[in-house]
C-alpha positions as CSV (number, residue, x, y, z in Angstrom):
1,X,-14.1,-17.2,82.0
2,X,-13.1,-21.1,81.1
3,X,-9.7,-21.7,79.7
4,X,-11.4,-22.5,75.8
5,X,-13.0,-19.4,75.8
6,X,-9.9,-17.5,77.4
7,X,-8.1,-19.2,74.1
8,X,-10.8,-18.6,71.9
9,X,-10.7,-14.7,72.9
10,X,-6.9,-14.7,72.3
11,X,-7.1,-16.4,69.3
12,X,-9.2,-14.2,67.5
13,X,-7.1,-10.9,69.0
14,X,-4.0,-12.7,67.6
15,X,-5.2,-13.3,63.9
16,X,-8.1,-10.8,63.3
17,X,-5.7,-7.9,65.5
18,X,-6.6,-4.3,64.4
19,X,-10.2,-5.5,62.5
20,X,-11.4,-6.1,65.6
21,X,-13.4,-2.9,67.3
22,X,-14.1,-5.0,70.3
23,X,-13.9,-8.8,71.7
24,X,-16.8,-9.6,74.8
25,X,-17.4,-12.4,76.4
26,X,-20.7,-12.6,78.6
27,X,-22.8,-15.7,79.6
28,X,-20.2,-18.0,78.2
29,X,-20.1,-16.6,74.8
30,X,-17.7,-14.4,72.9
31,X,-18.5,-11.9,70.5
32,X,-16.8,-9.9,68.4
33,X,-17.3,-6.4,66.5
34,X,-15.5,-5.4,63.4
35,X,-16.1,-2.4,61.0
36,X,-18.3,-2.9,57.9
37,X,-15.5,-2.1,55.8
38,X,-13.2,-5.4,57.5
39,X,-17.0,-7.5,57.6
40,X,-16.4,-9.7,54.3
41,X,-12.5,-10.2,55.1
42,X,-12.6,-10.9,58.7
43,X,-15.4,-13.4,57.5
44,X,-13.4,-15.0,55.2
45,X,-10.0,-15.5,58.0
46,X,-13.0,-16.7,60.7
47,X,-13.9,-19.7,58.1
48,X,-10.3,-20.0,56.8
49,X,-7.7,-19.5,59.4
50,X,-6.4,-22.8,61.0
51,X,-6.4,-21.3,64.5
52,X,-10.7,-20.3,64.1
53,X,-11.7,-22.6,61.3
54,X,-15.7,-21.3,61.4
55,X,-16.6,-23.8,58.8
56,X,-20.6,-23.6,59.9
57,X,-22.6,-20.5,59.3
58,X,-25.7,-20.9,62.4
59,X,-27.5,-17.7,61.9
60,X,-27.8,-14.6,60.6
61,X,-30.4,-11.7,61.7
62,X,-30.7,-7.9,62.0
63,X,-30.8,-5.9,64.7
64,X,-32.4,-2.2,65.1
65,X,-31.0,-0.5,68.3
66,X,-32.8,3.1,67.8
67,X,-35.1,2.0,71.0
68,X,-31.7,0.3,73.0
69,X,-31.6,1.1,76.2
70,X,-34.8,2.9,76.5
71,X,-34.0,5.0,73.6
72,X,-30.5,6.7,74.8
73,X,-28.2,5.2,72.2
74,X,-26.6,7.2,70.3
75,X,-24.4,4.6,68.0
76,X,-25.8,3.7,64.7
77,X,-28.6,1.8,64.2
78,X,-28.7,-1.1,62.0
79,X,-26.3,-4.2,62.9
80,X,-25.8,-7.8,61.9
81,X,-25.2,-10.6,64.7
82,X,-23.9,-13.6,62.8
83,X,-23.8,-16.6,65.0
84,X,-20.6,-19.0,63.7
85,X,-19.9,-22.5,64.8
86,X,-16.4,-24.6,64.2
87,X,-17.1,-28.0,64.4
88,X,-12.9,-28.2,64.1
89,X,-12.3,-26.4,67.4
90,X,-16.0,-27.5,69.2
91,X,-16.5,-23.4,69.8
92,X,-18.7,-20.5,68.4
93,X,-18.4,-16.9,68.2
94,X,-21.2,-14.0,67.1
95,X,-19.8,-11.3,64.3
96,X,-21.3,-8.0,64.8
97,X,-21.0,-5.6,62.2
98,X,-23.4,-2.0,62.1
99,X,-23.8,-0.6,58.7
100,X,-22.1,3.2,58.2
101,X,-25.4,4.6,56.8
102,X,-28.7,4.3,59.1
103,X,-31.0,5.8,56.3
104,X,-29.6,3.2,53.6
105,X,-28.1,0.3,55.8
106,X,-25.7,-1.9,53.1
107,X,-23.4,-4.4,54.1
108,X,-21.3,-6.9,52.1
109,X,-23.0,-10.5,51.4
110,X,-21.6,-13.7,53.2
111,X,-22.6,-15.8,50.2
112,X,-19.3,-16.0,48.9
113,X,-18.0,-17.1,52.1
114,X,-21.2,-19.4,53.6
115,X,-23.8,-20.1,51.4
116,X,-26.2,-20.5,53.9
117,X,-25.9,-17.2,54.6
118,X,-28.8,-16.3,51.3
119,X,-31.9,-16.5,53.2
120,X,-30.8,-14.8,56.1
121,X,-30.1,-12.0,54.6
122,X,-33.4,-11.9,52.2
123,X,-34.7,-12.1,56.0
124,X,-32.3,-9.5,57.4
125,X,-33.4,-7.4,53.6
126,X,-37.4,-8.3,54.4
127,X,-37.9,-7.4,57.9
128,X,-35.2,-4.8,58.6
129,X,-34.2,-2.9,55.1
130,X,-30.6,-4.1,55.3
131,X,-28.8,-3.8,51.7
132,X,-26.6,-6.7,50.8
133,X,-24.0,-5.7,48.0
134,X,-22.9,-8.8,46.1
135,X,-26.5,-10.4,47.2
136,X,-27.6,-12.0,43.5
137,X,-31.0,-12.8,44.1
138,X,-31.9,-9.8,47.2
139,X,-35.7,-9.9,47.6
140,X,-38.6,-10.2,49.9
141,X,-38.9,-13.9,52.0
142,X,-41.7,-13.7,54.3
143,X,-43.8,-10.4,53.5
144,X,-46.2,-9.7,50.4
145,X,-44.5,-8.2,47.0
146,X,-46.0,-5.3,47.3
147,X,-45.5,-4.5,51.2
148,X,-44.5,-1.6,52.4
149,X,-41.7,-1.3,54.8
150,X,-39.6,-3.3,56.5
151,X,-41.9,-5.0,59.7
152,X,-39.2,-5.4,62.5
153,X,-38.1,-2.1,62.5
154,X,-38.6,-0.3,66.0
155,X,-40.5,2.5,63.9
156,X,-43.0,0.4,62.1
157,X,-46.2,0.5,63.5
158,X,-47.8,-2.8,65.2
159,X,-51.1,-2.7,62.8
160,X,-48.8,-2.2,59.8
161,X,-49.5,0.7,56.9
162,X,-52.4,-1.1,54.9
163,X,-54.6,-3.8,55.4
164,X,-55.7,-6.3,52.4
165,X,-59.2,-7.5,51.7
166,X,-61.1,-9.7,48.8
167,X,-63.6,-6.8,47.1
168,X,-66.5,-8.9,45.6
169,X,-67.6,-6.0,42.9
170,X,-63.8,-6.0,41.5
171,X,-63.4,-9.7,41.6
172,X,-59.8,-9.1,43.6
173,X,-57.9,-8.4,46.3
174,X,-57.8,-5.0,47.4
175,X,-54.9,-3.3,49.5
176,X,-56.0,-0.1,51.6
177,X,-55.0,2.0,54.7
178,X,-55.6,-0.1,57.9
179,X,-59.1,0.9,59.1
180,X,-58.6,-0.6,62.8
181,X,-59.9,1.8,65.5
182,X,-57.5,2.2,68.2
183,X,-59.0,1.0,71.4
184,X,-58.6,0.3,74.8
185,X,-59.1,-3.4,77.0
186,X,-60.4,-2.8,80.3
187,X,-60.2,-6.5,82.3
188,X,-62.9,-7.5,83.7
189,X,-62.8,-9.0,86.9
190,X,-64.7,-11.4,87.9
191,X,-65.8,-12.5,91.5
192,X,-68.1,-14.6,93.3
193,X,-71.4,-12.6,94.7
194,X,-69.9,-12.3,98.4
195,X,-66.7,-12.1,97.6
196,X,-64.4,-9.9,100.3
197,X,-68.0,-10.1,102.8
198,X,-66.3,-10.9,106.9
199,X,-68.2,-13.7,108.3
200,X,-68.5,-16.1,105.0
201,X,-66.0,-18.7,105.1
């Protein structure tokens, strides 16, 4: 491990102390777990704190781990990994937080602490189901109004629920169950006439 990451590491055990479940560093980049209760305050002291100073917010996504490691895990299953940069310090560090509840996944909002942080989590809301408390304006980004489901969810099938198609006698677009046939693709191979034949070549 490099000496900035070895003092990045030690800053964070330093001030975050007891918040923090866990500090890794793998590949040249720390990351840190804290409980969904601390996520909002440790948030805040990452941005705040003169030793950290986090001023830049980089990304936020879900994460679904009920297929991790070939389906074994048994922790819970909705996360957050927000990626944080300090332009202060020249150094970044990934927040991961899982929500307490896997059948209603909520987790504070990072709006009051990085702005930026709205559209992620209408993304985080859209394609995984993940609640944000505090959110003010929490509603689909990138799927239909009326979709059903949350799309990057490990459970949600690859063809979707319903299909949508323009219906001529009503004038509209119509929503119905997805009427694609499963199937399966054999390759075709493809050789020359006397391919493989001893003698030619």
């Amino acid at each position: 491990m490099s000496a900035k990451l070895e003092r990045l590491s030690q800053s964070l055990q330093e001030v975050l102390g007891d918040r923090l479940r866990s500090v890794a560093t793998d590949r040249g980049e720390v990351t840190i777990e804290v409980a969904a209760g601390d996520y909002l305050p440790v948030a805040q002291l990452l941005r705040d704190h003169a030793q950290l100073r986090f001023e830049q917010l980089i990304d936020l996504t879900g994460l679904d781990y009920s297929a991790y490691g070939q389906g074994d895990w048994n922790g819970k299953r909705f996360a957050l990994a927000v990626h944080l940069l300090s332009v202060t310090h020249n150094w970044r560090v990934r927040l991961r937080v899982f929500a307490d509840d896997d059948a209603f996944p909520v987790l504070e909002s990072l709006i009051p602490v990085w702005s930026g942080a709205n559209w992620y989590e209408r993304e985080a809301f859209d394609l995984y189901g993940i609640m944000f408390s505090g959110h003010s304006d929490l509603r689909r980004i990138l799927t239909d109004y009326g979709f059903v489901g949350h799309p990057f969810r490990k459970d949600f099938p690859v063809t979707g629920y319903v299909e949508m198609r323009y219906d001529p006698e009503q004038g509209r677009v119509v929503y119905q169950p997805v009427t694609i046939e499963p199937r399966e693709n054999t390759p075709r191979i493809v050789r020359e006439e006397n391919y493989g034949d001893v003698g030619n070549g």
